[in-house]
N, C-alpha and C positions, 0 to 999 in steps of 0.2 A: 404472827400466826402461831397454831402450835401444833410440834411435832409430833411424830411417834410416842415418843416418852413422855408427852408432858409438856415439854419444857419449850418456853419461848422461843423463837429462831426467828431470824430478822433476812432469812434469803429470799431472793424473789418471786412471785409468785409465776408462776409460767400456765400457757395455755395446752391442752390435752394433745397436740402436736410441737410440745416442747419450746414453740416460738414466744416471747415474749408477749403480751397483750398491752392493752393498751398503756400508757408511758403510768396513769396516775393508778389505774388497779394493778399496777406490778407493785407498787409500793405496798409494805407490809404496816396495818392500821395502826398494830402497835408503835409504830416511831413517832405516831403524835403525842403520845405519854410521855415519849423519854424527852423529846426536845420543849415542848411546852414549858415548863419551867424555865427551864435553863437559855427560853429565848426570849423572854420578858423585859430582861435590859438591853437586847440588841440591838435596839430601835435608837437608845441613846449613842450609842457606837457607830451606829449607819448615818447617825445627823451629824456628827461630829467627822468622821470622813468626808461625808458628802460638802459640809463646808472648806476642808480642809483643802481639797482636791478640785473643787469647782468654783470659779470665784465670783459667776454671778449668783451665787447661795452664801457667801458668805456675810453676808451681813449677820445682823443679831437678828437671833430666829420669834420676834415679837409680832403684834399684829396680826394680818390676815394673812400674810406669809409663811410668818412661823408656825399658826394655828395649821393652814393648809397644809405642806410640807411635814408637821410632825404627823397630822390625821394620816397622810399619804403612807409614811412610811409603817406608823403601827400596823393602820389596817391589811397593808402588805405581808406583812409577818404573822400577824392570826390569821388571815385569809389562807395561806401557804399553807402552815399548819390545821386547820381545819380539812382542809380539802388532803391531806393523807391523813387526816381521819375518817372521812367519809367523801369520794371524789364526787364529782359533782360542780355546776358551774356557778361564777363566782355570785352572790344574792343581789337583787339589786341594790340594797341599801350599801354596798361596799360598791359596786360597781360606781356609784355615782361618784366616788370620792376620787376613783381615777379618770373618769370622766371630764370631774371637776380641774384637778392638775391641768388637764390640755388646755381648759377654756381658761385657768390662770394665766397660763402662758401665752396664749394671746393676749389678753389684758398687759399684759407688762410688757407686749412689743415683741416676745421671742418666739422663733420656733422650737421645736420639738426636741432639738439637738440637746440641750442643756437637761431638760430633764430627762432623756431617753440617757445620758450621762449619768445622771444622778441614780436611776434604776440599775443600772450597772454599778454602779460602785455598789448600792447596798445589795446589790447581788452577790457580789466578789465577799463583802463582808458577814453578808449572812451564811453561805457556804464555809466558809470560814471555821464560824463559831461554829456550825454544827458537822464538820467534818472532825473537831474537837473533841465538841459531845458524842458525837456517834462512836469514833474510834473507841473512848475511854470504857463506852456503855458495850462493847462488843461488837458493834453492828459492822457487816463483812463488807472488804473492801467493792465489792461485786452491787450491793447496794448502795452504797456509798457513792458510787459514779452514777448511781440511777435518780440517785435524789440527785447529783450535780446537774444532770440533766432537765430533772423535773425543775431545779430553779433556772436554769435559765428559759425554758418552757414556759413558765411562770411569768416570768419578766416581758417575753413578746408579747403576753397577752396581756399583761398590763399597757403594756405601750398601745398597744391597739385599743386599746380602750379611751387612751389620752388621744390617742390621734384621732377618735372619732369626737371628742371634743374640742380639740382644737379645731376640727374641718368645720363642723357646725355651728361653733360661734366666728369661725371665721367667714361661714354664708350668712349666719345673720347679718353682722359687719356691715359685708358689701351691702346686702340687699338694704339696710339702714343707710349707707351713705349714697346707695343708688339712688334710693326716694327725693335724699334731701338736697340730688341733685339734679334730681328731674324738676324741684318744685323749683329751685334757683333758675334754672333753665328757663322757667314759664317764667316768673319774675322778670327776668332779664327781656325777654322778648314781647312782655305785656306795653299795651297801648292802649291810656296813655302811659307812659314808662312810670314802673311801682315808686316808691319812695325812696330816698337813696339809703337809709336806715334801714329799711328790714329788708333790700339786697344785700345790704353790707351784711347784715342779722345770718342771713341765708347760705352768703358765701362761708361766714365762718364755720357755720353749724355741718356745710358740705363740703369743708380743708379745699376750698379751692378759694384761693389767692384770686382778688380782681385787680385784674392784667391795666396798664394804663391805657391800653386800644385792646381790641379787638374785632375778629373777624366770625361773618356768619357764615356757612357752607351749605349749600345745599345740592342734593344728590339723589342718584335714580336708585337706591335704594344700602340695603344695612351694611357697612364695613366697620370690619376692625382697626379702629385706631388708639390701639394702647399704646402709650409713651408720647401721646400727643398733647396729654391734660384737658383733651376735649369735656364737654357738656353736651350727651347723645339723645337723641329721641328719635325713635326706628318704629315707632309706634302707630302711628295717627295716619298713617299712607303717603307724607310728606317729611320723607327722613332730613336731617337735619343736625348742625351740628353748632358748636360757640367755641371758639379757644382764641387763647393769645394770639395776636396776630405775628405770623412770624417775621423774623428778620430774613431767612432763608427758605425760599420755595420748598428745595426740593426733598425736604422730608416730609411736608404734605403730599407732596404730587405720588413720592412713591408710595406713600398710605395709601391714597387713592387710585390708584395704578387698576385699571380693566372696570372702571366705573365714570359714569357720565357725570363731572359733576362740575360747579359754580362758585367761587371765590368771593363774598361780599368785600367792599371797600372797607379799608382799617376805619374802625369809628370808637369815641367813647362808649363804655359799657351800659350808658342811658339810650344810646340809639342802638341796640345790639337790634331792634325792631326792623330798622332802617337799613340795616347790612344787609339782612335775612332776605328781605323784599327784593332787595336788587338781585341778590344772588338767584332767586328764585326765579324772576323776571329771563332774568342772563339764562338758566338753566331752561328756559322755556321756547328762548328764539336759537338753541344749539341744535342742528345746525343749519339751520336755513335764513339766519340774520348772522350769527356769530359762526367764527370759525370752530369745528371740533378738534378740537386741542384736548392735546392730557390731561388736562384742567385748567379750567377757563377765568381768567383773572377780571372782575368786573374793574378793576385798574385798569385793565390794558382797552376798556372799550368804554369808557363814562359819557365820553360824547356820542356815540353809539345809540346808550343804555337811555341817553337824557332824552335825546330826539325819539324816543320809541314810546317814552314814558308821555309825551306829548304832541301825538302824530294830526293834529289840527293845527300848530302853530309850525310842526315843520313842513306839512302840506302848506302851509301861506308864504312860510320863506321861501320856499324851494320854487313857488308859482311864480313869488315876486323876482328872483335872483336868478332862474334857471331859466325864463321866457324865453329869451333867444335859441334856445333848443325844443324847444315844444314842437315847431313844423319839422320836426324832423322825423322821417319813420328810426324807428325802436332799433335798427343796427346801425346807421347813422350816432344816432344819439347816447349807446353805452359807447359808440369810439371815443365822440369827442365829448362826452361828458368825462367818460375816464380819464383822458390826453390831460382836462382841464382841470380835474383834482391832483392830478402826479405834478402838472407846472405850478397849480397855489401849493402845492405843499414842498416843493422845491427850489420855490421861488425863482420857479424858470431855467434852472439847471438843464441843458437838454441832455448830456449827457445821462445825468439821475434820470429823467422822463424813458429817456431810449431808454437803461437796462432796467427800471422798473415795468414796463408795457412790454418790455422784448423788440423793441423794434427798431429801424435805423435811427440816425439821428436827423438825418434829411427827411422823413417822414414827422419826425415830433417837430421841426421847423415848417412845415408846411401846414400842419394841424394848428398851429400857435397863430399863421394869420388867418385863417379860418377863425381862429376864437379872437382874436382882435381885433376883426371886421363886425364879427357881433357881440362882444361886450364891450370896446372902448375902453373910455378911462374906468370902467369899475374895477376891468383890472388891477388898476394901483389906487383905488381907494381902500383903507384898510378893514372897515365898517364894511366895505362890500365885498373883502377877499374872506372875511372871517367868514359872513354868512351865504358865502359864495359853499365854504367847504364844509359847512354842516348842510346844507341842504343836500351837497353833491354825497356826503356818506349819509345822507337818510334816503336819498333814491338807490344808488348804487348798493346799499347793506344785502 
C-alpha cells in the first residue's frame, strides 16, 4: 500500500479500532509483485523435499502420480499468491486439484496422513523461500509473521479440501462395494442355487472371499456387525445375514447380544438357501417350541427343527409309538411321558433321570415299571427307542 510520502510500505493494514482484520486483508496486495517471480521455481524445491522427507512419494515423479503431485503443488503456490493479491476464496478449477489429491489417496490405499505430510513440508519450504525474498525486499519482520501465518492458514484449507475428497470417494467406495454385496448376497441365497461361476464372478467383484461353510442368520431386526465379514440385508422386513461359519460361538453371540436371533446349520455356499430357511423356521418357534437363548443354534436342535418341518409324519410316529399313553389325562401323560424321554435318553441311568426331572430316585424307579408294563420289549428295541424319542420331543417341544 502507499504511505504518506509516496513510497511503498509493506505494514499491516489494521482496522479503524486498530485490531487486525481479517488474516488475508491484513496482507499488503503489493507482496504478490515481490514474490511472484522469485516463487516460480519453488515448486521444484517442495517436490524435491517432499520426496526426500516422505518415502511413500518417493518414487520417480512419472505417470499419474507425478502429473498429480507436481499439479498439486504448483497450483498451491499461484493459488497462495493470487489470493494476497486479491483475497478471496480458492476458484473452483484449482479447488478440484486438491480435492483430487484426497481421492488419489484413496486410490492407492492411503489416508490423509501422508499428504497432510507432504503439505507441510511445502509449507515449511515455501515460508522459507519467501522469508528470504521478503527480508532481502524490505518487508517488516511484523509482516512477515503475518504471511507465516497466512501459509499455514493456507495449508488447513487445503487439507480440507483433500479431506473432503477423500471422505467422498471413500462413500462412493463403500456404497459400490455395498451394492456388489447385496447382489452376491441374493446370489447366494437364490433358488434354484445361481451358477457357481458368476457367485465366484460376484464374490470377487464384492472382496469377500467364499468361506468353505457357511452360515445363515436370521434376526428380529438391524445390528451392527462389523469385524464379522458378514453379507447384510436389513431391508426387505426379514433381516438377515451370511458369513463364514465360525469355529467359535462367542463373537457372534456378543455381536448379537439384546436381539432375538437364529443360527442356520454350517452348509456349502450353494445351500446358503437351505441355512437361511432353517434359521428362519428356528427364529419363528423361539420361544414357544425352541428355548430363548442368547442365540439360538439350529445345531443344537435339528431333530427338533426336522420333526416341525414335517408335523404329519411326526403326528404318525408319535400315534404309532406313543399309544400306550393316550388314556392317559394330560398331567398323567407330561409325567411319564417326560420320565420316559430322560430313561431313552440315559439309557436308564436312574440316577441321570432323578437329577434331570428333579425328583427322587425311588420315584424314577417306580415310573420305569409303569413304562414297562406299557411298552414292553420296545423298550430295547433300537428302531423303537430311536422313534420312541422323536415322537416324545415332537410332543413335549
Amino acid at each position: 500500500m502507499t504511505g504518506p510520502s509516496g513510497e511503498t510500505t509493506f505494514g499491516p493494514m489494521l482496522g479503524d479500532d486498530g485490531r487486525p482484520g481479517r488474516l488475508w486483508a491484513m496482507l499488503p496486495r503489493e507482496l504478490a509483485a515481490v514474490f511472484r517471480p522469485r516463487l516460480l521455481d519453488v515448486a521444484d524445491e517442495v517436490l524435491r523435499e517432499i520426496q526426500r522427507t516422505i518415502p511413500d512419494y518417493a518414487r520417480p515423479l512419472d505417470g499419474a502420480f507425478g502429473k498429480a503431485l507436481r499439479a498439486g503443488v504448483q497450483a498451491a503456490i499461484l493459488q497462495f499468491i493470487d489470493r494476497i493479491a486479491a483475497s478471496g476464496p480458492i476458484p473452483d478449477s484449482r479447488r478440484k486439484v486438491f480435492v483430487g489429491l484426497g481421492v488419489h489417496e484413496l486410490a492407492q490405499g492411503r489416508n490423509l496422513d501422508v499428504l497432510q505430510a507432504a503439505y507441510r513440508v511445502g509449507a515449511r519450504v515455501t515460508w522459507r523461500r519467501m522469508a528470504e525474498v521478503g527480508t532481502r525486499a524490505g518487508v517488516p519482520s511484523a509482516t512477515l509473521c503475518l504471511l507465516a501465518e497466512a501459509i499455514f492458514a493456507y495449508i488447513d484449507e487445503l487439507s480440507a479440501l483433500s479431506i473432503e475428497g477423500h471422505a467422498a470417494a471413500q462413500a462412493r467406495a463403500a456404497g459400490a462395494l455395498e451394492r456388489r454385496r447385496r447382489r452376491l448376497l441374493d446370489l447366494l441365497l437364490a433358488d434354484p442355487p445361481s451358477p457357481s461361476r458368476t457367485v465366484q464372478e460376484a464374490a470377487t467383484a464384492a472382496d469377500w472371499p467364499l468361506p468353505h461353510r457357511l452360515v445363515a442368520v436370521a434376526l428380529d431386526g438391524p445390528v451392527d456387525v462389523a469385524g464379522l465379514g458378514a453379507l447384510e440385508d436389513f431391508e426387505d422386513g426379514t433381516p438377515r445375514l451370511l458369513l463364514p461359519a465360525p469355529s467359535d460361538r462367542a463373537a457372534l453371540t456378543a455381536a448379537l447380544a439384546g436381539h432375538r436371533a437364529a443360527v442356520g446349520p454350517p452348509v456349502p455356499p450353494r445351500q446358503a438357501a437351505r441355512s437361511l430357511a432353517t434359521a428362519q423356521e428356528a427364529l419363528r418357534l423361539i420361544p414357544d417350541v425352541l428355548p430363548d437363548e442368547p442365540l439360538t443354534w439350529c445345531e443344537d436342535h435339528l431333530a427338533t427343527l426336522w420333526l416341525r418341518k414335517e408335523p404329519f409324519l411326526a403326528t404318525e410316529v408319535s400315534r404309532r409309538r406313543l399309544a400306550p399313553l393316550t388314556a392317559l389325562n394330560p398331567k398323567q401323560y407330561n409325567r411319564l411321558a417326560g420320565t420316559l424321554l430322560a430313561w431313552l435318553e440315559t439309557c436308564g441311568n436312574v440316577r441321570e433321570v432323578a437329577d434331570r426331572l428333579a425328583i427322587h430316585p425311588q420315584t424314577v424307579r417306580a415310573r420305569a415299571q409303569e413304562l414297562e408294563a406299557m411298552f414292553a420289549e420296545h423298550l430295547r428295541d433300537p428302531d423303537d427307542r430311536f422313534e420312541m424319542i422323536l415322537a416324545l420331543r415332537a410332543t413335549l417341544a
